[in-house]
N, C-alpha and C positions, 0 to 999 in steps of 0.2 A: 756392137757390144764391147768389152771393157778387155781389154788382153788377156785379164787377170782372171783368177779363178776366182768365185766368189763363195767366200760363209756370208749367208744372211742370218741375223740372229731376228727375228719374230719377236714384239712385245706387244701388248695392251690384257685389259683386263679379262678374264671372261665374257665370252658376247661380243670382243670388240672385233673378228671379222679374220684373225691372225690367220686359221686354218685356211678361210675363201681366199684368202689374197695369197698363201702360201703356195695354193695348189695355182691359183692363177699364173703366180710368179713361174711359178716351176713349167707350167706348161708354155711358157713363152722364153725359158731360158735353156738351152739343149744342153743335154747331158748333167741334169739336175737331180739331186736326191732331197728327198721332204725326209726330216725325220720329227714325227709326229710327239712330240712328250705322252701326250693322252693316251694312244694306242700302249706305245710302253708299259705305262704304269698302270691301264686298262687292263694290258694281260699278264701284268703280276699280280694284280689284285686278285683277277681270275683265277689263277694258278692256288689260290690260299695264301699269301702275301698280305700281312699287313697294311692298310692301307699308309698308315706312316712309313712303315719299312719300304713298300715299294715306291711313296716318293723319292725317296732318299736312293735305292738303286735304280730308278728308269732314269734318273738324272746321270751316273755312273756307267748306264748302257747308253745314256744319249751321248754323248763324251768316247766312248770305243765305238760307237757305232760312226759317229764325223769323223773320226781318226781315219777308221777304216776307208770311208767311202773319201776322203780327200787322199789319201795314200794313192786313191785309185785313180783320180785325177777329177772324180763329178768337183762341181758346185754344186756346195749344202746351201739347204736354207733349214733350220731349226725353227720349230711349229710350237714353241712353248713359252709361258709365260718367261718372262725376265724381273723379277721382283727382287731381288739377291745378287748383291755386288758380287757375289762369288760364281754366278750365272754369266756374268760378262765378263768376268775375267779370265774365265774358264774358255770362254769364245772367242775373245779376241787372243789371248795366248795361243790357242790349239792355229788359229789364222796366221799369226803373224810367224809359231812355227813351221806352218807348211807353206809361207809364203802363196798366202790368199789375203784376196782384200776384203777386211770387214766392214760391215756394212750393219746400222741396228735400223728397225723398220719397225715403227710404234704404229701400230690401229688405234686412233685414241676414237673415243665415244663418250662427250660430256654429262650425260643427261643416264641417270642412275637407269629411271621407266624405261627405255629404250634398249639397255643390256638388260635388264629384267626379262622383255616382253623376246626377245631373240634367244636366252638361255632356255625361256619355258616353251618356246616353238621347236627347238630342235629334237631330235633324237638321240638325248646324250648318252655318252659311251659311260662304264662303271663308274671311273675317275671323275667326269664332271658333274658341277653343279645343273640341276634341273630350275634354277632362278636366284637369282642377288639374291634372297634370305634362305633357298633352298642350299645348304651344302651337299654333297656328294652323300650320297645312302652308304656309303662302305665307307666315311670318313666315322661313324659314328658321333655324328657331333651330340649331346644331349643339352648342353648347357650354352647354348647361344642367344640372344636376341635379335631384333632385328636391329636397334640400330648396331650392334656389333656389327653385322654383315655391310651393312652402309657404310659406318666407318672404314673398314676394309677395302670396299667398292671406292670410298673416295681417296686413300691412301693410293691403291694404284691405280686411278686417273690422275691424281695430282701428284705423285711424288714418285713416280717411276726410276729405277735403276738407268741412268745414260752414260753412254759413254761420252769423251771430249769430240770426240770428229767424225765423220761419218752417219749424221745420224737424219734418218728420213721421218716426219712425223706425220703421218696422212691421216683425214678427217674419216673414218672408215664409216661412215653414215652418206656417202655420198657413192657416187654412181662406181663398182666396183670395176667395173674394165676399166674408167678415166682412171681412176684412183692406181691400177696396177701400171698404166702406161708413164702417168707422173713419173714412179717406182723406176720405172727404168728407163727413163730418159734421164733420169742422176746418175744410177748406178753405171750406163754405157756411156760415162763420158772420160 
């Protein structure tokens, strides 16, 4: 494994596998912290938080809470979308401040049906969607269509926030232990 301390920043769409391969990663990488976006913003909605508002601060506890846990010396990996040049910039600053190597790690999944049919199998928490045209029940969305939601689904498969270096992009439709060992036969080199 790599000398260095590692921030993993987590991307792909809803559906695309970021959490399985988060927790994957973490369990094969010692002295690791997951910190979940979802869970966050899950229990500020809970709390009676907006669900605008609480996007906006579980992104602001996600950011004190790395602070913290890299202070302490874990490797993070962050469990949340990247859709927002200010989502990476925020990660690789906090990294490059505590002298961690960053590292971005896209779940890509091309095929709309496929994040569709994985969004409405899970058990989703407050914060996420129950399916591509399904948004969040506590987003109150009333005026959507569907292809809005499509369009949205294909903006982040295809046009994802990346950064210049460091960047892993795996097929997350493919076998997930192969798919986590890839993972870190880049990052432990």
């Amino acid at each position: 494994m790599s000398t260095h301390r590692l921030f993993i920043q987590m991307s792909g769409a809803p559906g695309s596998g970021k959490s399985t391969m988060s927790r994957l990663l973490g369990r094969s990488i010692s002295n690791t912290i997951i910190i979940d976006h979802d869970i966050l913003r899950s229990g500020l909605i809970e709390s009676g938080i907006s669900f605008d508002q609480a996007a906006k601060s579980s992104y602001q506890l996600q950011w004190k809470l790395a602070q913290d846990f890299m202070e302490q010396g874990f490797h993070i990996i962050v469990d949340s979308t990247c859709n927002f040049q200010t989502i990476l910039d925020q990660g690789t600053t906090l990294a490059k401040d505590h002298g961690y190597k960053f590292w971005y790690v896209e779940c890509k999944v091309q095929d709309i049906n496929i994040l569709d049919q994985r969004l409405r199998s899970r058990s989703p928490m407050t914060s996420q969607r129950t399916g591509v045209y399904r948004p969040p029940a506590a987003a109150q969305v009333e005026d959507f269509t569907d292809e809005d939601c499509h369009a949205l689904f294909e903006k982040w498969i295809h046009n994802p926030c990346i950064p210049m270096e460091n960047v892993i992009v795996v097929d997350s439709t493919e076998d997930a232990e192969s798919t986590r060992d890839h993972i870190l036969s880049i990052i432990s080199k």
